[in-house]
C-alpha positions as CSV (number, residue, x, y, z in Angstrom):
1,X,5.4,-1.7,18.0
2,X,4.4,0.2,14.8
3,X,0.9,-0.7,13.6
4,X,0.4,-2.1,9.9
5,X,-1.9,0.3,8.6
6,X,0.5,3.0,9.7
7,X,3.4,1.4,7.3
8,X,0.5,1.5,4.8
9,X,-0.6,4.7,5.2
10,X,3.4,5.6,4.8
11,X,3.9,3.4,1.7
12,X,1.3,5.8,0.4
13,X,2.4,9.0,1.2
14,X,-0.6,9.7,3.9
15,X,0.9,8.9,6.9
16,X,3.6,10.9,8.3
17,X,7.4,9.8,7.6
18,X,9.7,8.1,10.6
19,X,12.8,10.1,11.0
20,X,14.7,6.9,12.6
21,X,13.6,5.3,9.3
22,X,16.6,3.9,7.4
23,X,17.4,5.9,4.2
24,X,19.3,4.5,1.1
25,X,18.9,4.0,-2.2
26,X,17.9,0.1,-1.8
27,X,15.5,1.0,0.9
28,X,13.6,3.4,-1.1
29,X,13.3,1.0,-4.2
30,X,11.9,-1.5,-1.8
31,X,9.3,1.0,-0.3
32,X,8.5,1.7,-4.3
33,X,7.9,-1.9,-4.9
34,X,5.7,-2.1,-1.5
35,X,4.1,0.7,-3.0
36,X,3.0,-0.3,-6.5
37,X,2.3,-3.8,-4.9
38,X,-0.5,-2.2,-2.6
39,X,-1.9,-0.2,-5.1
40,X,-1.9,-3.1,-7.6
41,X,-3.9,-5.1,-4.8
42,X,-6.3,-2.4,-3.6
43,X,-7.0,-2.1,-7.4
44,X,-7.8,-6.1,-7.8
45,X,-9.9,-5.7,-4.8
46,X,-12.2,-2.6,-5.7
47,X,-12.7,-4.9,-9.0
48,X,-13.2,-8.2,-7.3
49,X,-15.9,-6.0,-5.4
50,X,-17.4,-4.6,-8.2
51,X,-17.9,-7.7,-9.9
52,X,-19.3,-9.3,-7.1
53,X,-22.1,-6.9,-6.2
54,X,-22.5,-6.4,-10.5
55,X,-23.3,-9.6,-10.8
56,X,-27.2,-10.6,-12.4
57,X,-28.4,-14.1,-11.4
């Protein structure tokens, strides 16, 4: 069973590819939306961070 960080780390071109991965043109649109999804909510999550440890009382 593949791991989810792996799929992550292949979304963002870190992790090696799968060659028994299926290719096609709708599949690699999907893994772009995947893609800009993630970094979209790594993104809102370092500033959610940020704001939480910013923040004066």
């Amino acid at each position: 069973m593949k791991s989810i960080w792996q799929q992550i780390l292949r979304y963002l071109y870190i992790g090696k590819k799968d060659p028994s991965a299926p290719q096609g043109r709708y599949v690699s649109m999907m893994h772009g939306m995947n893609r800009i999804s993630i970094i979209v909510f790594l993104i809102a999550l370092i500033i959610m961070l940020v704001k939480l440890f910013t923040r004066h009382h």
